[in-house]
C-alpha positions as CSV (number, residue, x, y, z in Angstrom):
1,X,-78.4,-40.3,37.2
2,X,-76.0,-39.7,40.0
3,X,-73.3,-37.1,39.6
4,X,-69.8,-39.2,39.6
5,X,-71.4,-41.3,37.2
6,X,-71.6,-38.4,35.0
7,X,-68.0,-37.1,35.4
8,X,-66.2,-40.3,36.2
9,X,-66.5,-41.3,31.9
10,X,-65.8,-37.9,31.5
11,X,-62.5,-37.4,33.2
12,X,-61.2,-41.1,32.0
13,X,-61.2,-40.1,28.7
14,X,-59.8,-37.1,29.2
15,X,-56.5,-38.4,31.2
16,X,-56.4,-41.1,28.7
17,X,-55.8,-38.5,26.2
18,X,-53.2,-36.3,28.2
19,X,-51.3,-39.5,28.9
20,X,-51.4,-40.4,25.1
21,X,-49.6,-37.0,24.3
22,X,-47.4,-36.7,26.9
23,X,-46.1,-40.0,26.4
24,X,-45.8,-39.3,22.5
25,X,-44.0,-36.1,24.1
26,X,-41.4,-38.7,26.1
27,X,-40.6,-41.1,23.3
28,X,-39.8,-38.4,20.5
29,X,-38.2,-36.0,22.5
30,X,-36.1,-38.7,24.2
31,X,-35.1,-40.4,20.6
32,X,-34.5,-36.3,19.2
33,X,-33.2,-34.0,22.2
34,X,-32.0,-37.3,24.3
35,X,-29.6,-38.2,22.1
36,X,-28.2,-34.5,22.9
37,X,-28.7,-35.3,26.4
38,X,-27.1,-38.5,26.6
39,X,-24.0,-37.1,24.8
40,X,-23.3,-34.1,26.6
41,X,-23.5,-36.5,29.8
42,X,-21.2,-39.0,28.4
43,X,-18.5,-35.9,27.8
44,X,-19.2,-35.0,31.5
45,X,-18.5,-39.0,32.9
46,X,-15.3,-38.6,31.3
47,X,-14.5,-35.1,32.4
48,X,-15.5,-36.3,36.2
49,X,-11.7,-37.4,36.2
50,X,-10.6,-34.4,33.9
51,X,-7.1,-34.2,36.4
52,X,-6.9,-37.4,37.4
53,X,-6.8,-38.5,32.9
54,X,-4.9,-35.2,32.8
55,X,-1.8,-36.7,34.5
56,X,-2.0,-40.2,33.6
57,X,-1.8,-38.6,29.8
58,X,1.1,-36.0,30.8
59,X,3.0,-37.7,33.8
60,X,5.5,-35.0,33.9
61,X,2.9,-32.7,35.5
62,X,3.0,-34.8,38.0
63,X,6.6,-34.9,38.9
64,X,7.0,-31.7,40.7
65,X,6.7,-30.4,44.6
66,X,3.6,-28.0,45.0
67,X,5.2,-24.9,45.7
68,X,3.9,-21.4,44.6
69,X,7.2,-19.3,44.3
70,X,6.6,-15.6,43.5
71,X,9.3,-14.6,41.6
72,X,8.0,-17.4,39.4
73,X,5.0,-16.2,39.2
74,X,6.3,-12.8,38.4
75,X,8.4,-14.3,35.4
76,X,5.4,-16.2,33.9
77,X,2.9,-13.1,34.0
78,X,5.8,-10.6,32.4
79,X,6.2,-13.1,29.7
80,X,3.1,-14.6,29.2
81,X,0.1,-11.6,29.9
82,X,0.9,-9.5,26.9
83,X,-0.1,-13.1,25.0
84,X,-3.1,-13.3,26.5
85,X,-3.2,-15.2,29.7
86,X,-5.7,-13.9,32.4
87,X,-5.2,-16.5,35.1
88,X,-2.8,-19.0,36.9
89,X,-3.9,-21.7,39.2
90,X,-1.3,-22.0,41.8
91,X,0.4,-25.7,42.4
92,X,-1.5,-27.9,44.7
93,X,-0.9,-30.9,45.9
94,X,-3.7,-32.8,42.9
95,X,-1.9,-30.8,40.4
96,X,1.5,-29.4,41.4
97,X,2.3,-27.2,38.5
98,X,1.4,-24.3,37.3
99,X,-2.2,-23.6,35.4
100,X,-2.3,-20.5,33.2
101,X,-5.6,-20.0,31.2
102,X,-5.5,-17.5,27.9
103,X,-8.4,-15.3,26.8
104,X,-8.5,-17.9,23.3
105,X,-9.5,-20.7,26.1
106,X,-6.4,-22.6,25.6
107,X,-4.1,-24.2,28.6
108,X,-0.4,-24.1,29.5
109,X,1.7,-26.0,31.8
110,X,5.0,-24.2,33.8
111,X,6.8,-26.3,35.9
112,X,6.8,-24.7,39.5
113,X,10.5,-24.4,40.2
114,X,11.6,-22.3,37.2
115,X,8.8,-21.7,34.9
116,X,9.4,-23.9,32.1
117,X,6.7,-24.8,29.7
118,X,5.8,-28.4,30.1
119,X,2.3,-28.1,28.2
120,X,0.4,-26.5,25.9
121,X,-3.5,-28.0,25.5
122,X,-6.7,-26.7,23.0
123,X,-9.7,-28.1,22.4
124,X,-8.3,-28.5,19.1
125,X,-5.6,-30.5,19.7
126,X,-6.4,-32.3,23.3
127,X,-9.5,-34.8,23.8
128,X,-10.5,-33.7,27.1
129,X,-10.7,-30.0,26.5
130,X,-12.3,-30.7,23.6
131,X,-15.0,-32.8,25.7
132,X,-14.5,-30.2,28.0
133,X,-15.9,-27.3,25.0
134,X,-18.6,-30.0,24.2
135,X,-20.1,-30.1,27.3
136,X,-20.2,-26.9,28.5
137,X,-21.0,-24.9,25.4
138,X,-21.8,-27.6,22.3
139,X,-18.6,-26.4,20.7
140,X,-20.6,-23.0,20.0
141,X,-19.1,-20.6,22.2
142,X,-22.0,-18.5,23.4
143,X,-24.7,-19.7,21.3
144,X,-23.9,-23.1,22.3
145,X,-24.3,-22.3,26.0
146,X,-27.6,-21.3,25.3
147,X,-28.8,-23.8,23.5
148,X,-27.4,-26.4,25.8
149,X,-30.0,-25.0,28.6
150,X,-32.6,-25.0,26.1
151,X,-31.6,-28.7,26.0
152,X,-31.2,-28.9,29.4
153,X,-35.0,-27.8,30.1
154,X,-36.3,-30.1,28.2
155,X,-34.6,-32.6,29.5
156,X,-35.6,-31.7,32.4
157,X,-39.4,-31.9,31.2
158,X,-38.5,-35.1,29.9
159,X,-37.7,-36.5,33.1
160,X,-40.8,-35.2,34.6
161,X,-43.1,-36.7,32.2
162,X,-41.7,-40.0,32.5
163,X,-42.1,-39.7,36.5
164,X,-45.8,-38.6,35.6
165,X,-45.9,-41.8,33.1
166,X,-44.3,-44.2,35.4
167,X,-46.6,-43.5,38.3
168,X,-48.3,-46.2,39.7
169,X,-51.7,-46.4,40.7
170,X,-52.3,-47.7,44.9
171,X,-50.5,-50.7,46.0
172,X,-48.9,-51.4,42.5
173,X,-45.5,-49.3,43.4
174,X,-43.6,-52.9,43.6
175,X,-44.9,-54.2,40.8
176,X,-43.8,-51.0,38.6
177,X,-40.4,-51.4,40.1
178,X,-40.2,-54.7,38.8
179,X,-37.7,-55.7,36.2
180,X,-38.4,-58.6,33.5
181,X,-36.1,-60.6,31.2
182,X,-38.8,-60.8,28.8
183,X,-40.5,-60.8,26.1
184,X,-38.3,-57.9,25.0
185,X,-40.6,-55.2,24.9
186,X,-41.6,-55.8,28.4
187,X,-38.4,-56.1,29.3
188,X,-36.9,-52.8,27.3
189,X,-39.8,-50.9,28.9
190,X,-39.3,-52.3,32.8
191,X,-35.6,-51.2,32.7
192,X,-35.9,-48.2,30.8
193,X,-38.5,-47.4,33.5
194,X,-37.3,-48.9,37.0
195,X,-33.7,-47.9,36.5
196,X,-34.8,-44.1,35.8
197,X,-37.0,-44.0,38.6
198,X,-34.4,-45.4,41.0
199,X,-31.6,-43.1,39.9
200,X,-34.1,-40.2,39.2
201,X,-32.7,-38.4,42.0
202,X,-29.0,-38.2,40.3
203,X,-30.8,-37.6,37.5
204,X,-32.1,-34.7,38.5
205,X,-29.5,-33.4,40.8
206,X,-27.3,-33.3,38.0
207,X,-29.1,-32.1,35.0
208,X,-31.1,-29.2,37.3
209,X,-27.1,-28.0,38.4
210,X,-25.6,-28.2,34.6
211,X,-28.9,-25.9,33.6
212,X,-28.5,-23.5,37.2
213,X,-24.8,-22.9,35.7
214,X,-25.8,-22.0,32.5
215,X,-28.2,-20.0,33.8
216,X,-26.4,-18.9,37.0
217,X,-27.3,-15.1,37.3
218,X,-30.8,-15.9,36.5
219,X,-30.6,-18.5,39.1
220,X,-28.4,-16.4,41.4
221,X,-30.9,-13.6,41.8
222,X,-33.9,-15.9,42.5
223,X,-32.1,-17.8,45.1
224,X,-30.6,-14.5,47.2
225,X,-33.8,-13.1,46.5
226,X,-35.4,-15.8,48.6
227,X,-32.6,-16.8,51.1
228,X,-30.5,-14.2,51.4
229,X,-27.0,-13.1,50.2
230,X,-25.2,-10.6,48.3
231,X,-22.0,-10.4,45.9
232,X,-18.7,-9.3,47.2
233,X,-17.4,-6.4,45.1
234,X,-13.9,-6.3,44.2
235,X,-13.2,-3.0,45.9
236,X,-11.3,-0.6,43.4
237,X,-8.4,1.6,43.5
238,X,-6.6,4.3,41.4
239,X,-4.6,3.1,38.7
240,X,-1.2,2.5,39.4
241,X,2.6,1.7,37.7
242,X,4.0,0.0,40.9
243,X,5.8,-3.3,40.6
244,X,4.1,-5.8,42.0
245,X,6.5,-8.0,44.6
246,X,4.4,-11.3,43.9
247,X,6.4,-13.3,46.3
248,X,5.3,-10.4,49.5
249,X,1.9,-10.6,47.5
250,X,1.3,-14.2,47.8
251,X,2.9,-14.3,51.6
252,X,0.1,-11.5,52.1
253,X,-2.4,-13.1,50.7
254,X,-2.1,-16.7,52.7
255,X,-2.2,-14.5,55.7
256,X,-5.0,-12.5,55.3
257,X,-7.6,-15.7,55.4
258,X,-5.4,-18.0,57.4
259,X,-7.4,-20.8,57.2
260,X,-7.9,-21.0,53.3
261,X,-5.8,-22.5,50.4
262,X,-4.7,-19.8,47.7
263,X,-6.3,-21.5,44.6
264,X,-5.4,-19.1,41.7
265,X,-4.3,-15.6,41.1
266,X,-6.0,-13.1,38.1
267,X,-3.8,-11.4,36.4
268,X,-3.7,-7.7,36.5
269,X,-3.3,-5.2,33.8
270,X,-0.4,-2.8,33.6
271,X,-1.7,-0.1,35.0
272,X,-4.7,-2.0,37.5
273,X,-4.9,-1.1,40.7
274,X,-5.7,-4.5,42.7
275,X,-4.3,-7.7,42.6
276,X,-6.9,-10.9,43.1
277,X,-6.8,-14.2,44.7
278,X,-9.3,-17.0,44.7
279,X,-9.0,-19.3,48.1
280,X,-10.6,-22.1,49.1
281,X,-11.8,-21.9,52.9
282,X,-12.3,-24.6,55.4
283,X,-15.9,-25.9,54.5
284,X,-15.8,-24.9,51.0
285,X,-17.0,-27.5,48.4
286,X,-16.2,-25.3,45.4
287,X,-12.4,-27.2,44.1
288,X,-10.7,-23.3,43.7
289,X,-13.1,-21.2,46.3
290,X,-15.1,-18.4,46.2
291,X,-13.5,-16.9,48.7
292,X,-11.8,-13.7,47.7
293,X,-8.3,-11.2,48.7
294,X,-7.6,-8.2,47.7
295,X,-4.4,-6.9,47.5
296,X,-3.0,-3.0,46.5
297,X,0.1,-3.4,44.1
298,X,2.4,-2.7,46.9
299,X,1.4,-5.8,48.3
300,X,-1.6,-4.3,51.1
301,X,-4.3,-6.2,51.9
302,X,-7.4,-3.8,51.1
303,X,-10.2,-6.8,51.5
304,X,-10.3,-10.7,52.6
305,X,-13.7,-12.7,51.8
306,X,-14.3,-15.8,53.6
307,X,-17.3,-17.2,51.4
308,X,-18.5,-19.8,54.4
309,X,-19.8,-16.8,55.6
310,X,-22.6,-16.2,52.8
311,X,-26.0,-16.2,53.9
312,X,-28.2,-19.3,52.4
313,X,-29.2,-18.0,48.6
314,X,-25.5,-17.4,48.2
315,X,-24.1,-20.6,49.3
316,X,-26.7,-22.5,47.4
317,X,-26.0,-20.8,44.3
318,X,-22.5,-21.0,44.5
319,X,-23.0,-25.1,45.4
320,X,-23.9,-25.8,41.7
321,X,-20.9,-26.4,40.5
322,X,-19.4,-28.3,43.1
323,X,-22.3,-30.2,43.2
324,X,-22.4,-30.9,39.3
325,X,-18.7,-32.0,39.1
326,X,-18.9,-34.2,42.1
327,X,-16.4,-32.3,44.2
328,X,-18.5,-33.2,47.2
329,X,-18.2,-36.4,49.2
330,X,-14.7,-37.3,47.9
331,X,-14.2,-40.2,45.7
332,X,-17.6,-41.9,46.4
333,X,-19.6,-39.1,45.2
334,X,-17.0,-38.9,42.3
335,X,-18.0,-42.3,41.3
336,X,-21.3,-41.9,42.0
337,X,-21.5,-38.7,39.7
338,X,-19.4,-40.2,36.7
339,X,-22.2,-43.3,36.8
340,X,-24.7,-40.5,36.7
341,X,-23.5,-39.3,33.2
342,X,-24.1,-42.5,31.9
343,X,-28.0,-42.7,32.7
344,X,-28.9,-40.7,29.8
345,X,-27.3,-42.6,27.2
346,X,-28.9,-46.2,28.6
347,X,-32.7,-44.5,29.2
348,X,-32.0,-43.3,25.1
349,X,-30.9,-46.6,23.9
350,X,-33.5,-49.1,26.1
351,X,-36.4,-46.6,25.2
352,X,-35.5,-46.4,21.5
353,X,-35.1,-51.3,21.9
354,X,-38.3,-50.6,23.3
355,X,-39.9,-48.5,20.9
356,X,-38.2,-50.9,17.7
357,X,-39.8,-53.9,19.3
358,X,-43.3,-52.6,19.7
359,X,-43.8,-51.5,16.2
360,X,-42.6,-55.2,15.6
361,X,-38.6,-54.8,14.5
């Protein structure tokens, strides 16, 4: 008997069998863990426009001249710090007010000109921070992270398998691109599948970003690792009780990257020896920066970060989240992202039609 004919029946089988379990694996873990998926992607669709649904809810955030005064600044931090507030997003021209962030993960809103409170937002008591807690952490502070990459790797798997499942064998690829009307398990099954092999790319670019973020060190190491790049210490000084002159601090801070957009401002403690500013440099895709100034309390700059200059591992660790949000490629790629959140939700609802209709419901 001639060899292939010996192995041929015995590897048919055998494939036969791996494709019956993985494709067991797709369906259940799609109708279980995709319904996850689907609406943690929903949550991020909406959240795509997070700004842009902020000030059509709240137009009076919108009614203000972006203009980052430091004695401003210097009344919000001595009244609002001791309650908790870490950070300030200077006024810009998407969102000219204010943006303080507290340690309990709430939100406030001071008008640029003289500080007044114009908002206060929780996820308890605001839609799209509450969308906002869903999607990044499942409402589950840190345990909710991590489950959300757990989720987020096998959804990943599940997108693989499907690939694997979809595959076509030589000179069929246009037929298995092919979309029917009917009957409807055909056509449940050709749009569940064409459309998620056409848009697999977004697919994956987005779901392989959310899971790098939540697992960005992880991810960080590998990638400098392999391409190069370091972090950027903070440098550190002695402890100090100097007033800080936040309107010389921020005139400082503009000057020492030139060329960069002061995006937002930590705030120190009492007795902390440097003053930090986030910028965002020409070329930058990240919306705040990851560039980086340093400033003494007197108002010296001690260090000045331009974060184009990252070697490659860097900069592609760093493009996750830019990448992720859409923040890249203006308002096409904005669109284009926002669509992308809706994938998951139509590959769970054809693949569960399709599954109904082949056991004859």
């Amino acid at each position: 008997m001639d060899m292939a004919t010996t192995i041929a029946p015995t590897r048919a089988p055998t494939k036969r069998r791996v494709r019956a379990v993985l494709s067991w694996l797709h369906l259940w873990t799609g109708l279980t863990v995709g319904l996850a998926f689907a609406l943690v992607s929903l949550a991020g669709t909406v959240l795509v426009f997070h700004v842009d649904l902020l000030k059509l809810q709240h137009p009076q955030l919108a009614q203000h001249e972006p203009v980052a005064d430091g004695r401003v600044l210097d009344a919000l931090i001595a009244r609002w710090a001791p309650e908790g507030m870490r950070s300030l997003d200077l006024p810009r021209a998407e969102l000219p007010v204010w943006q303080a962030y507290f340690e309990d993960g709430h939100r406030q809103y001071f008008a640029p000109e003289d500080g007044t409170l114009l908002l206060y937002r929780s996820h308890h008591d605001d839609v799209l921070l509450f969308l906002h807690e869903w999607h990044v952490e499942l409402l589950g502070g840190k345990a909710g992270k991590e489950m959300l990459g757990i989720f987020g790797w096998i959804s990943l798997a599940l997108i693989l398998i499907g690939l694997y499942l979809w595959w076509p064998r030589r000179g069929r690829m246009l037929s298995q691109l092919k979309m029917h009307a009917g009957p409807p398990v055909r056509r449940w099954l050709t749009w569940h599948r064409t459309i998620g092999v056409v848009l697999l790319p977004l697919l994956l670019l987005t779901t392989f970003t959310g899971v790098g973020m939540v697992y960005s060190r992880g991810f960080q190491k590998v990638l400098v690792a392999t391409f190069g790049g370091k972090n950027v210490k903070e440098p550190e000084l002695p402890a100090s009780s100097t007033p800080i002159d936040w309107t010389n601090a921020i005139a400082h801070a503009g000057t020492a990257l030139p060329d960069a957009r002061l995006a937002r401002v930590s705030v120190p403690d009492p007795d902390e020896g440097v003053v930090g500013f986030r910028a965002q440099a020409n070329g930058e895709w990240h919306p705040v920066g990851r560039s980086t100034v340093s400033l003494s309390r007197d108002g010296r700059v001690v260090q000045a970060f331009d974060a184009t200059s990252h070697r490659l591992g860097m900069r592609m660790s760093q493009a996750f989240y830019p990448l992720h949000i859409g923040a890249v490629g203006g308002t096409t790629m904005k669109w284009i992202t926002a669509f992308t959140g809706l994938l998951p939700a139509f590959l769970l609802v054809t693949g569960f039609l399709f599954w109904r209709r082949r056991r004859g419901r």
